[in-house]
C-alpha positions in Angstrom: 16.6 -16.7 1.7 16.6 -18.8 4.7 13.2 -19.2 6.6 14.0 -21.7 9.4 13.9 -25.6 8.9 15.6 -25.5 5.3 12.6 -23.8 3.9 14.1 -21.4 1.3 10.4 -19.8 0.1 9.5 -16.7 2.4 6.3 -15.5 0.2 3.9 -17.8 -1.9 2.1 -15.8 -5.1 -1.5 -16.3 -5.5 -2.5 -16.5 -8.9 -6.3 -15.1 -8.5 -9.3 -15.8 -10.1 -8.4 -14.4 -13.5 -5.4 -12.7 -14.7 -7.9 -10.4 -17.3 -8.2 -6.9 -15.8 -12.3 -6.7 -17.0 -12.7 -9.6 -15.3 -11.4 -9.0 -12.1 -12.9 -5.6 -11.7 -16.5 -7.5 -12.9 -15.5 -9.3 -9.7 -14.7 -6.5 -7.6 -17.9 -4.9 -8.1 -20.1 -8.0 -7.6 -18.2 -9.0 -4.5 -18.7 -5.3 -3.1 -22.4 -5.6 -3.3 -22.6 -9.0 -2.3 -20.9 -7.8 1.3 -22.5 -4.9 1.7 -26.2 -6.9 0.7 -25.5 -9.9 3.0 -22.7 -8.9 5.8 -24.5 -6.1 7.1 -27.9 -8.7 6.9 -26.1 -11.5 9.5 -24.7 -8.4 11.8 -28.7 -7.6 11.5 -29.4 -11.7 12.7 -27.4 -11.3 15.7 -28.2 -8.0 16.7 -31.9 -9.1 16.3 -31.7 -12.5 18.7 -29.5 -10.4 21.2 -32.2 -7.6 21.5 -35.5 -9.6 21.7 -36.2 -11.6 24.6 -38.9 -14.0 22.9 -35.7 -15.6 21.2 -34.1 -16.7 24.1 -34.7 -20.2 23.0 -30.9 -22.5 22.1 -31.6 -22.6 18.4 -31.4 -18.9 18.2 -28.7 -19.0 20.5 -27.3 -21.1 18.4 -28.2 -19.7 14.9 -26.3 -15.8 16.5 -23.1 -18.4 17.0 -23.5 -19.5 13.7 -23.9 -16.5 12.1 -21.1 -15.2 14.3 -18.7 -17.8 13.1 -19.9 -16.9 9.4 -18.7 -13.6 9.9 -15.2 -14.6 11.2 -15.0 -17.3 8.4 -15.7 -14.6 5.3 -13.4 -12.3 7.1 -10.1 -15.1 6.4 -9.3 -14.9 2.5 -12.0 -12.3 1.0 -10.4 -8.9 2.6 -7.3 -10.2 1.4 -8.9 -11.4 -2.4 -10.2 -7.8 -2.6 -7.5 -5.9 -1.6 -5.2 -8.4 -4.1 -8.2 -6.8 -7.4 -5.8 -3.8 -7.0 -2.5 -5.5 -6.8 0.1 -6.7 -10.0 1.3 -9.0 -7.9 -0.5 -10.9 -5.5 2.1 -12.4 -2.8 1.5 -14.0 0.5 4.1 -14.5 2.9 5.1 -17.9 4.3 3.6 -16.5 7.8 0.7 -15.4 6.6 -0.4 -18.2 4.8 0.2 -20.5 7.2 -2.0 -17.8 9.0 -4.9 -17.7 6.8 -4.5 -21.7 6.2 -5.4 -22.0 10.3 -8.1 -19.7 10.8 -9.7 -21.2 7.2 -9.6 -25.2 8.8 -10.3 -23.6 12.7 -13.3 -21.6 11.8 -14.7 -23.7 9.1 -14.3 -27.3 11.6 -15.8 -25.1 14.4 -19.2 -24.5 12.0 -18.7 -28.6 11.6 -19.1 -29.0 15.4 -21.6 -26.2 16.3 -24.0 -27.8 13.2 -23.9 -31.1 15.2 -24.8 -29.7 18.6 -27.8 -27.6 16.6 -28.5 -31.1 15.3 -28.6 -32.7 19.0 -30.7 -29.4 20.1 -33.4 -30.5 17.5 -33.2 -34.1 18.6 -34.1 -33.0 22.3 -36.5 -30.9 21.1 -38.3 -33.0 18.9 -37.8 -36.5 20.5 -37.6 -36.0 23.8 -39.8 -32.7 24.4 -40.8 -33.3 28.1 -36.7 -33.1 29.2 -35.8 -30.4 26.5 -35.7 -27.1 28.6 -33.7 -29.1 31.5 -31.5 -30.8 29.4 -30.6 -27.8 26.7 -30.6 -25.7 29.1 -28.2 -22.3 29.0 -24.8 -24.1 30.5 -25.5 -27.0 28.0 -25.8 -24.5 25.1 -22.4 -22.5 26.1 -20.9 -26.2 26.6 -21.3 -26.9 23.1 -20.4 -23.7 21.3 -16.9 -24.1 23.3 -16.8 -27.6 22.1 -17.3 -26.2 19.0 -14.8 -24.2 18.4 -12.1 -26.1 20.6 -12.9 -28.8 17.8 -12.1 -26.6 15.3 -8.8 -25.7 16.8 -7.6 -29.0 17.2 -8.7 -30.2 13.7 -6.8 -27.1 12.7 -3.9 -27.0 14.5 -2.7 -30.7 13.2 -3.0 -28.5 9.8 -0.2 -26.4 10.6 1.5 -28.9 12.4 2.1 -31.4 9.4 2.4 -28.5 6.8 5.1 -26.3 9.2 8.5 -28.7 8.9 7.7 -29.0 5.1 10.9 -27.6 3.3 9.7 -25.5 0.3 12.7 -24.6 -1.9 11.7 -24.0 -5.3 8.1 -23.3 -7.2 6.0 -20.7 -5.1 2.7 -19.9 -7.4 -0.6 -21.3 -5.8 -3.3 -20.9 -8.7 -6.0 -19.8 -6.5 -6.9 -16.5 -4.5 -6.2 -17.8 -1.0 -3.3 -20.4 0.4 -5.1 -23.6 -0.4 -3.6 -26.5 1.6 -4.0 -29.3 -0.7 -2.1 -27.0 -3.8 0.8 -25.8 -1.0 1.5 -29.8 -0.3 1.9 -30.0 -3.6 4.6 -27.1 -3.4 7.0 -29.1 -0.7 10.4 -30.6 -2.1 9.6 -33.5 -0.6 7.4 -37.0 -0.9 4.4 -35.9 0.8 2.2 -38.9 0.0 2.0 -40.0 3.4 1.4 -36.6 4.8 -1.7 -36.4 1.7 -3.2 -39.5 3.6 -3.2 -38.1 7.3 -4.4 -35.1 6.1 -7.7 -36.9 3.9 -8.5 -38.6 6.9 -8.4 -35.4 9.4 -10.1 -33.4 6.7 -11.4 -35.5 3.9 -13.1 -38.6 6.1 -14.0 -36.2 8.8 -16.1 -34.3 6.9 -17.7 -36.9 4.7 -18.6 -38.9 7.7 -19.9 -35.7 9.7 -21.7 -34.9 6.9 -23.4 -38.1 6.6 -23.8 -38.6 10.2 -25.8 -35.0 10.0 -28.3 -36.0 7.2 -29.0 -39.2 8.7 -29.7 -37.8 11.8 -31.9 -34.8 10.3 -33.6 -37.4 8.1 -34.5 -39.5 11.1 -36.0 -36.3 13.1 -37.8 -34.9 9.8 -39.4 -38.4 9.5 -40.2 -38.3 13.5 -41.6 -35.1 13.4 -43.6 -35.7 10.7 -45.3 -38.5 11.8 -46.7 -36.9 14.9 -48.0 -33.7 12.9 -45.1 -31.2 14.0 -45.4 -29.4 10.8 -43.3 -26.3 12.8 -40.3 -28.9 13.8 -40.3 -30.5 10.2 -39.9 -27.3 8.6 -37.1 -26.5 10.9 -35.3 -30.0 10.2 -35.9 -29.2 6.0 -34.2 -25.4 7.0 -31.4 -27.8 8.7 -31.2 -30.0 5.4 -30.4 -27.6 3.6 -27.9 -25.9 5.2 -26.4 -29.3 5.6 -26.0 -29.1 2.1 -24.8 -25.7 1.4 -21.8 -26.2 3.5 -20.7 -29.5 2.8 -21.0 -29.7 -0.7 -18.1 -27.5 -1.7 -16.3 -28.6 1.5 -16.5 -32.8 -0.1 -15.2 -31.4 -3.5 -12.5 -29.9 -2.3 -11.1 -32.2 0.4 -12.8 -35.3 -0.9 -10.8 -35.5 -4.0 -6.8 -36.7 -4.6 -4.3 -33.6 -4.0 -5.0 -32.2 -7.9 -6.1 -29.0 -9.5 -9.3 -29.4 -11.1 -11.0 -26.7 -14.0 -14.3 -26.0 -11.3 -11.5 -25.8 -8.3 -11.5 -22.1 -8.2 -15.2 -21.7 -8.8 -16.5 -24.2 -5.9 -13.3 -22.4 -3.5 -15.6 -19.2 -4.0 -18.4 -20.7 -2.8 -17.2 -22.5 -0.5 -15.0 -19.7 1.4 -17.0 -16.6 0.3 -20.3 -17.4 -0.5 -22.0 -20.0 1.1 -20.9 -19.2 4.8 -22.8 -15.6 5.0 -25.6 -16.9 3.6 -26.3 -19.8 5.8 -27.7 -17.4 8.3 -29.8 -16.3 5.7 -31.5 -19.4 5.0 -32.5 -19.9 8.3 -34.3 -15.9 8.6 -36.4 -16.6 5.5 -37.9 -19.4 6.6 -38.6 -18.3 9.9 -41.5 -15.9 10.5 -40.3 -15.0 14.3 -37.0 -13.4 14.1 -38.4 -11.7 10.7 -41.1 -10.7 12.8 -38.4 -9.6 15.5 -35.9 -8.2 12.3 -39.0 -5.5 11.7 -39.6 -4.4 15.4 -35.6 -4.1 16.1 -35.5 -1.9 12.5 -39.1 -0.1 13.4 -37.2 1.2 17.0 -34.2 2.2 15.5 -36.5 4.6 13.0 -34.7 2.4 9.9 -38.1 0.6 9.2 -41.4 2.2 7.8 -43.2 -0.8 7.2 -46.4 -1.6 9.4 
């Protein structure tokens, strides 16, 4: 079985989340209610900032992009985990994961980028309020979102680039429920250790420092707005902060680590694929009264809110 560039593997077999049948239809079920809880909620977020004119401002325009790019990220390996609940054998084909391995590394370095033009929307706010509406203004905002995800493209297509002329001609069995990259390089008959290190420094380094170039940056605004009483903009920075947080934690434990499986691999790949990414939107509705406020007039129109 020939696949081009001596690569005798044409499929890859996930191994799942559990190989008990209890288990994985526990999992079924609470994934089910999770999507149709939380999907339909972010589909809500940007139908809510697109309706109402009195959030016209860039971080809502911002926050729909990032709830946009939530969507798109959930929509990479859970359809496919799902569908794989109902299947004996769960195989991927070499295409297809080398598919779902660029869309996972595009889409997630994309969020990467758009969280550090949100970041340098805050600054201008906060710090320099007198140039903020001429500066951020609506060019600036579209600038950045393509920036964004142009990022995320070219962090992800050096993915596929190093992992594509890999020969893979014997063990096929991934132990997780999507193509993980650092288990495939593992998979290659071949030294890959060199390959490992350019790979931790486009992912691994990449993300750590964006990460800590983030919470400095959030930590210097939070203290900024702070001290001259802008309880609104501090609370926005702390909403920030935690976000911060959300995403990159599972991101540094899995590409901040040496090229090994790990017992809470599996469990922090859930979060960090499924999980964390649709709620992020969510974090930043609760704690802000205006686009709940906006939520209840778009649902009160449409007849599918009662409330006062």
């Amino acid at each position: 079985m020939e696949h081009g560039n001596s690569t005798e593997v044409t499929e890859f077999v996930l191994l799942g989340l559990s190989q008990t049948w209890e288990v994985q239809l526990f999992l079924l079920g609470l994934f089910l209610l999770f999507y149709s809880l939380i999907l339909p909620a972010n589909v809500l977020i940007i139908l809510t900032i697109h309706k109402d004119p009195r959030l016209g401002s860039p971080m809502y325009f911002f926050l729909a992009n990032l709830a946009f790019l939530d969507i798109c990220y959930c929509s990479v390996t859970p359809p496919r985990m799902l569908a794989d609940f109902f299947s004996r054998r769960k195989a991927i084909s070499y295409g297809a994961c080398l598919a779902q391995l660029f869309f996972l590394h595009f889409l997630g370095g994309a969020e990467i980028f758009l969280l550090i033009g949100m970041a340098f929307d805050r600054y201008m706010a906060i710090c320099k309020p007198l140039h903020y509406a001429t500066v951020v203004n609506r060019g600036v905002c579209w600038a950045l979102v393509v920036a964004a995800w142009a990022g995320g493209f070219m962090h992800s297509i050096i993915q596929v680039a190093l992992i594509v002329p890999l020969p893979f001609c014997g063990p096929n069995k991934l132990d997780n429920f999507f193509c993980d990259i650092t288990q495939l390089i593992k998979l290659a008959c071949t030294d890959t250790y060199i390959l490992e290190l350019i790979m931790f420094f486009n992912s691994s380094l990449a993300t750590f420092m964006c990460f800590l170039l983030l919470l400095i940056s959030y930590g210097a605004l939070l203290r900024a707005s702070s001290s001259h009483g802008k309880s609104k903009a501090a609370s926005t920075c702390v909403t920030h902060i935690i976000i911060v947080f959300v995403m990159f934690s599972p991101a540094i434990y899995v590409y901040c680590q040496p090229f090994r499986i790990f017992p809470m691999d599996k469990v922090v790949a859930v979060f960090h694929t499924v999980i964390f990414p649709l709620v992020n939107p969510m974090v930043y509705t609760l704690r802000n009264r205006m686009i709940l406020s906006a939520m209840k007039r778009l649902l009160d129109r449409s007849g599918l809110w009662k409330g006062k």
